[in-house]
C-alpha positions as CSV (number, residue, x, y, z in Angstrom):
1,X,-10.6,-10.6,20.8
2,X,-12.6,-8.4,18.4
3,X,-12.0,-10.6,15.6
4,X,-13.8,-13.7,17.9
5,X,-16.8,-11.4,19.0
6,X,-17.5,-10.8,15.0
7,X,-17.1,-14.6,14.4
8,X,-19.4,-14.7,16.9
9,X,-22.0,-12.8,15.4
10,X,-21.7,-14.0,12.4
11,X,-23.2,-17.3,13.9
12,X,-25.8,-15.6,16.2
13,X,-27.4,-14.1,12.9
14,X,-26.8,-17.1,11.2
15,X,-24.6,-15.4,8.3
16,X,-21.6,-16.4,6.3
17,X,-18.3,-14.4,6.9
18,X,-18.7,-13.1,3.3
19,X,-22.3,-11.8,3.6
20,X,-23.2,-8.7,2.6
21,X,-25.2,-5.3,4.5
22,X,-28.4,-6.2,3.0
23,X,-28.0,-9.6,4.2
24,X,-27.5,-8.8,7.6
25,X,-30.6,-6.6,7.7
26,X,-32.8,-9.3,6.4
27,X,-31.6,-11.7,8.6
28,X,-31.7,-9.5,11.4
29,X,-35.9,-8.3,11.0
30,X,-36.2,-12.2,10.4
31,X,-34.5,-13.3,13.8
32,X,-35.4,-10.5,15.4
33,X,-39.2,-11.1,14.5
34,X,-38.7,-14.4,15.7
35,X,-37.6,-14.4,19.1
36,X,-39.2,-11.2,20.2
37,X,-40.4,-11.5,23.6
38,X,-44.0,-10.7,23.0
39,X,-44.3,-13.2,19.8
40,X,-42.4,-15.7,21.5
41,X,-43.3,-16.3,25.1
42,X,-41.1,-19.3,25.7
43,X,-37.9,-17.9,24.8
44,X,-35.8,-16.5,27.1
45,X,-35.1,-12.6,26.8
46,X,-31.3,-13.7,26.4
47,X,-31.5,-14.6,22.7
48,X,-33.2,-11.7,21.7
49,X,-30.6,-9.7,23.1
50,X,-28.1,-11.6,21.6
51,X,-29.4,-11.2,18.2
52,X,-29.6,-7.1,18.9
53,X,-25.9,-6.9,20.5
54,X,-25.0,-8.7,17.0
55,X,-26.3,-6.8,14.7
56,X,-25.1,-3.8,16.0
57,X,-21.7,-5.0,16.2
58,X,-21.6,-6.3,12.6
59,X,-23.5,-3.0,11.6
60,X,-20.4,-1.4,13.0
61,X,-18.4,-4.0,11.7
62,X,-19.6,-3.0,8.0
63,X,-19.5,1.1,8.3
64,X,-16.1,1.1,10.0
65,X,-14.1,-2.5,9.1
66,X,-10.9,-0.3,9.7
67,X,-11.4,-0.2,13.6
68,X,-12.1,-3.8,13.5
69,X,-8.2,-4.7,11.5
70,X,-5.0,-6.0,13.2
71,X,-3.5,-2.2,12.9
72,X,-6.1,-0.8,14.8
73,X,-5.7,-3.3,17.6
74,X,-2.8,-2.7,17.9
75,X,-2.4,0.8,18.2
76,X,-5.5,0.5,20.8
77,X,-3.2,-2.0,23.0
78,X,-0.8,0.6,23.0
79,X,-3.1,3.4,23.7
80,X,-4.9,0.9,26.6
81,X,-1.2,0.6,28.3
82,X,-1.0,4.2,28.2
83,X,-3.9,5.6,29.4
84,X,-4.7,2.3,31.1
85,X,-7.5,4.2,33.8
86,X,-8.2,7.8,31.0
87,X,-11.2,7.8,28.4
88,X,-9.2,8.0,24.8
89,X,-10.5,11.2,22.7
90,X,-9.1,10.2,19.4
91,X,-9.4,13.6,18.1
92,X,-6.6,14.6,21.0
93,X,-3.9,11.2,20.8
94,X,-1.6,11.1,23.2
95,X,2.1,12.2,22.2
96,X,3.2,8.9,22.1
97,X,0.4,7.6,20.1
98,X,1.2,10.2,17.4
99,X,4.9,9.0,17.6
100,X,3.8,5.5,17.0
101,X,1.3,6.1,14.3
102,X,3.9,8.2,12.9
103,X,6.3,5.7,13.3
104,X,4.4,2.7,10.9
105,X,3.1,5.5,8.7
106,X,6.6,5.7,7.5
107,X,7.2,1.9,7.8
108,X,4.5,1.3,5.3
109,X,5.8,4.1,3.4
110,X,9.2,2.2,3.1
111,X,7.4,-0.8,2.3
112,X,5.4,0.8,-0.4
113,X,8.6,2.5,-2.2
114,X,10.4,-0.9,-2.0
115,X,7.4,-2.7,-3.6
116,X,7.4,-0.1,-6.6
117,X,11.2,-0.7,-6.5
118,X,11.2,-4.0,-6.5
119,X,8.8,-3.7,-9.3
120,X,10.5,-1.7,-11.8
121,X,13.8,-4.1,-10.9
122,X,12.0,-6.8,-12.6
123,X,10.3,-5.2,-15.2
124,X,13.8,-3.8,-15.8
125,X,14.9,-7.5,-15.6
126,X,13.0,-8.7,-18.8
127,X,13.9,-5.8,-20.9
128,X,18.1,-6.4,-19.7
129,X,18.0,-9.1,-22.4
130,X,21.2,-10.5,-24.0
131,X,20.0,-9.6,-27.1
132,X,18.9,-5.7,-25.7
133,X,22.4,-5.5,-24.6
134,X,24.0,-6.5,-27.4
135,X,21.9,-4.2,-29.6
136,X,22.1,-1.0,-27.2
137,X,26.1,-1.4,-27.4
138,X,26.3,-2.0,-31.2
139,X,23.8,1.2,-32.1
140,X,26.7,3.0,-29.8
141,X,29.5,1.9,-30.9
142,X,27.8,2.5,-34.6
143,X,27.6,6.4,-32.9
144,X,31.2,6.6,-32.1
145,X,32.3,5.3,-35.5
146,X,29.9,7.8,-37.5
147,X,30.8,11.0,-35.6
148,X,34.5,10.0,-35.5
149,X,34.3,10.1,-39.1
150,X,32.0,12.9,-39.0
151,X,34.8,15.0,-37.2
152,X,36.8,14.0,-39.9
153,X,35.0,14.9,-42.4
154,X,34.7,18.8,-41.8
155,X,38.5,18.8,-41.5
156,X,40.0,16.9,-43.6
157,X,41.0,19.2,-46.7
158,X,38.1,19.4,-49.3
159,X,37.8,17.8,-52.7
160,X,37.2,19.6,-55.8
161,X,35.3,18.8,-59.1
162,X,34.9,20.7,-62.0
163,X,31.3,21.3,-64.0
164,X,30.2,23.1,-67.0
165,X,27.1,25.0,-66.8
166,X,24.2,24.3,-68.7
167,X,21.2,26.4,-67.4
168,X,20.5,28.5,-64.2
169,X,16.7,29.1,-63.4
170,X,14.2,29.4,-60.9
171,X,14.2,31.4,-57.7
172,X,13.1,29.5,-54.9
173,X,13.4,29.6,-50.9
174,X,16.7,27.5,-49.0
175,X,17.1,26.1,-46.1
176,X,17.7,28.9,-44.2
177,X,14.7,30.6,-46.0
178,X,17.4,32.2,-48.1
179,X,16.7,33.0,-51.9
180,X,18.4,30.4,-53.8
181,X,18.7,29.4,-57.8
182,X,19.3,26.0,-59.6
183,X,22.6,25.3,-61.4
184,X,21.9,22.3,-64.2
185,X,25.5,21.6,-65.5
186,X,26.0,18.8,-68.6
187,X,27.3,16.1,-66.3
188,X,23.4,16.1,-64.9
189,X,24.0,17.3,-61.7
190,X,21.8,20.0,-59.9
191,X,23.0,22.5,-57.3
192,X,21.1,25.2,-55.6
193,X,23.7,28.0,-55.2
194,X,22.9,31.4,-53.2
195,X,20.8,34.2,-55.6
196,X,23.7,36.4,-55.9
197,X,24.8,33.8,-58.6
198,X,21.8,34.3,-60.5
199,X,22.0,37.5,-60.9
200,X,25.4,37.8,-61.9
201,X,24.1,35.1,-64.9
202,X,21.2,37.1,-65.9
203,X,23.8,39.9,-66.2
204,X,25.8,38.0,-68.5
205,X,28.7,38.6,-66.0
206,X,29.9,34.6,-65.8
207,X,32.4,33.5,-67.6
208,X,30.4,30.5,-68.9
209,X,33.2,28.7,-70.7
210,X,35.6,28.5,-67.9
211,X,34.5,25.8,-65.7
212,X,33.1,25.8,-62.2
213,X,34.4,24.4,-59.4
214,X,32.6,22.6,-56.6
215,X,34.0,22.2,-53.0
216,X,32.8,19.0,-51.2
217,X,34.1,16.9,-48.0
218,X,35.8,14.6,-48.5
219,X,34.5,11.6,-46.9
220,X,30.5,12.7,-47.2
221,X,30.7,14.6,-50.8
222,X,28.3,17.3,-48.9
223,X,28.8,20.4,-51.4
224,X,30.2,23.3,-49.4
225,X,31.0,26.1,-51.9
226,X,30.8,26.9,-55.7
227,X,33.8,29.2,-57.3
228,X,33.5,30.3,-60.7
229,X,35.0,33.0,-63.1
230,X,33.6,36.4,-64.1
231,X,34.3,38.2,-67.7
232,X,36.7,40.1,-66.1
233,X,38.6,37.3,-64.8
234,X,37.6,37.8,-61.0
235,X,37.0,34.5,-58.9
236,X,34.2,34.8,-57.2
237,X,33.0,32.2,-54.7
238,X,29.2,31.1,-53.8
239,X,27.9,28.7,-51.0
240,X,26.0,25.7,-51.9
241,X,22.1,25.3,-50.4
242,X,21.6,22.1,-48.7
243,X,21.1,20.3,-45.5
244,X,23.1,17.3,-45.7
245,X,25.2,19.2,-42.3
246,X,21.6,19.6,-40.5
247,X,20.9,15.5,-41.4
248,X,24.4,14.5,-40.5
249,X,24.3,16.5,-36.9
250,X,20.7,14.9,-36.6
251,X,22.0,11.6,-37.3
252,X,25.0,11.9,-34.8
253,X,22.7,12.9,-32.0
254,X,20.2,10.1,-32.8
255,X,23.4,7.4,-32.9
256,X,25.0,8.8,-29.8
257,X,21.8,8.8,-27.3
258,X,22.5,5.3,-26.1
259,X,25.1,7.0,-23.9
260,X,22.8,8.5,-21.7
261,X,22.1,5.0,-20.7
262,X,25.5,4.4,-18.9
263,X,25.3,7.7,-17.2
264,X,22.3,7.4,-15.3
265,X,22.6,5.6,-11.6
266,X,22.4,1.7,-11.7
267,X,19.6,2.0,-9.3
268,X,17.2,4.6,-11.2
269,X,15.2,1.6,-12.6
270,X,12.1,4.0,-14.4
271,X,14.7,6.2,-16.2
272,X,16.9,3.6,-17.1
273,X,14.0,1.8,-18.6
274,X,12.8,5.0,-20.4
275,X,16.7,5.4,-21.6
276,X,16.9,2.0,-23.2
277,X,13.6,2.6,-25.0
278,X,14.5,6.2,-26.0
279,X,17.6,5.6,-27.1
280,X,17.2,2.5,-29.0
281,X,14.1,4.1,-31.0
282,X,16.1,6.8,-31.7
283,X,18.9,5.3,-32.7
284,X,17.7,2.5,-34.7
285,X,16.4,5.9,-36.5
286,X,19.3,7.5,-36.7
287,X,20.8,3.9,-38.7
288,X,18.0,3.6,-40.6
289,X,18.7,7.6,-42.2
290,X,22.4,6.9,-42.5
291,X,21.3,3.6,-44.6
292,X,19.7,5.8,-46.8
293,X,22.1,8.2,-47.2
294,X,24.6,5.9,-47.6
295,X,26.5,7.6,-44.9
296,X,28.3,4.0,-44.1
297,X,29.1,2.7,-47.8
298,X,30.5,6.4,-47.9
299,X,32.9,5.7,-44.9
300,X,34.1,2.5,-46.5
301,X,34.6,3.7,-50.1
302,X,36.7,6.8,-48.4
303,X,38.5,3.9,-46.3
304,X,39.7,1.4,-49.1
């Protein structure tokens, strides 16, 4: 009914249903200049109040277009049936108006979550690739194989090979913020060893003729520890500075987050689509350091 009475005015002020406020008002002091009873004698009174009741309606219409949508009608029909004979406060609603407000408060609610579900469904959808799949699974199963062998690696039995020493020099920080000193042997190969070792070198206290002999993995060839003979004939044993361990944990991690993916519910659509990004960054990463470590051809030389 209120829709028809706006249509209505509409015409009366001889507006389009898409005109604007300023339009109205112009319209309105033209019509209303018009057919005013004491510049138009002839007209009857009628039309003039015709073209009042419509603006105000349509002024109404513009500063409140809420009261004038289906969902207000509606919940007036339902406050009309029941307080059919009372005067409607709407700061006081009646209980069952709050219970039906309430009511499609939480219907559009429901509709609203479903919509941003639905959403994230599809957007979810074009990511799910073949291809994406196929790639998630193959960083993983890339994961599985480097920290199986990784496992392997710190307990299989270590390897040993022997070095003569050339020069020890320089005193600089390690890893662990350690003081630490650089071994040059003659097979051009550069350790840094704990500071102990050079200070036992400056004392002249090495048995520099005897070989040293340097612990590794087996499968990685990280360096572990250096043992080496004093003039008196004491073996004495010193660990190696580096951070191939710290890398190779880093790499593992990196390799193994695509398994967060098949832990998170099917139906958690904004973390599953943050998981497949996340973990394939990372663990594209993760392949990329292994590449250059040659963590890999390592695996395969130890293999055959």
């Amino acid at each position: 009914m209120q829709q028809k009475q706006i249509v209505d005015a509409f015409r009366v002020l001889e507006l389009t249903p898409n005109a604007t406020l300023e339009e109205l008002k112009q319209n309105y002091r033209r019509l209303a200049k018009e057919f005013h009873p004491d510049v138009e004698k002839n007209t009857s009174d009628d039309r003039f109040i015709q073209i009042n009741a419509a603006y105000h309606l349509l002024l109404d219409y513009f500063k409140n277009p809420l009261k004038y949508s289906v969902y207000y009608n509606v919940s007036q029909s339902i406050d009309d049936a029941v307080n059919a004979n009372a005067h409607k406060d709407w700061r006081n609603p009646s209980k069952l108006d709050r219970e039906t407000r309430m009511k499609m408060a939480r219907e559009r609610m429901a509709q609203k979550e479903k919509a941003e579900q639905d959403s994230l469904q599809n957007a979810f959808a074009k990511i799910n690739t073949r291809f994406f799949r196929i790639l998630h699974r193959a960083l993983f199963a890339l994961g599985i194989v480097f920290i199986t062998f990784l496992v392997l690696d710190r307990v299989l039995p270590q390897k040993q090979q022997s070095y003569s020493i050339m020069t020890v020099s320089g005193v600089t920080q390690g890893t662990n913020d350690n003081l630490v000193t650089t071994v040059a042997t003659y097979e051009h190969a550069y350790f840094q060893v704990g500071y102990s070792f050079y200070i036992l070198y400056q004392e002249n206290l090495i048995d520099t003729k005897a070989p040293i002999i340097l612990h590794q993995s087996s499968i990685f060839h990280t360096p572990q520890t250096f043992s080496f003979n004093l003039v008196n004939g004491v073996n004495e044993t010193v660990a190696v500075d580096n951070n191939s361990n710290s890398l190779q944990n880093l790499v593992a991690v990196f390799l193994l987050l695509p398994f967060i993916f098949f832990l998170l519910p099917k139906k958690k659509y904004a973390l599953r689509i943050l998981s497949y990004y996340m973990s394939v960054s990372f663990a594209g990463l993760g392949f990329i350091i292994s590449l250059e470590e040659g963590y890999f051809v390592k695996i395969i030389n130890w293999l055959f």
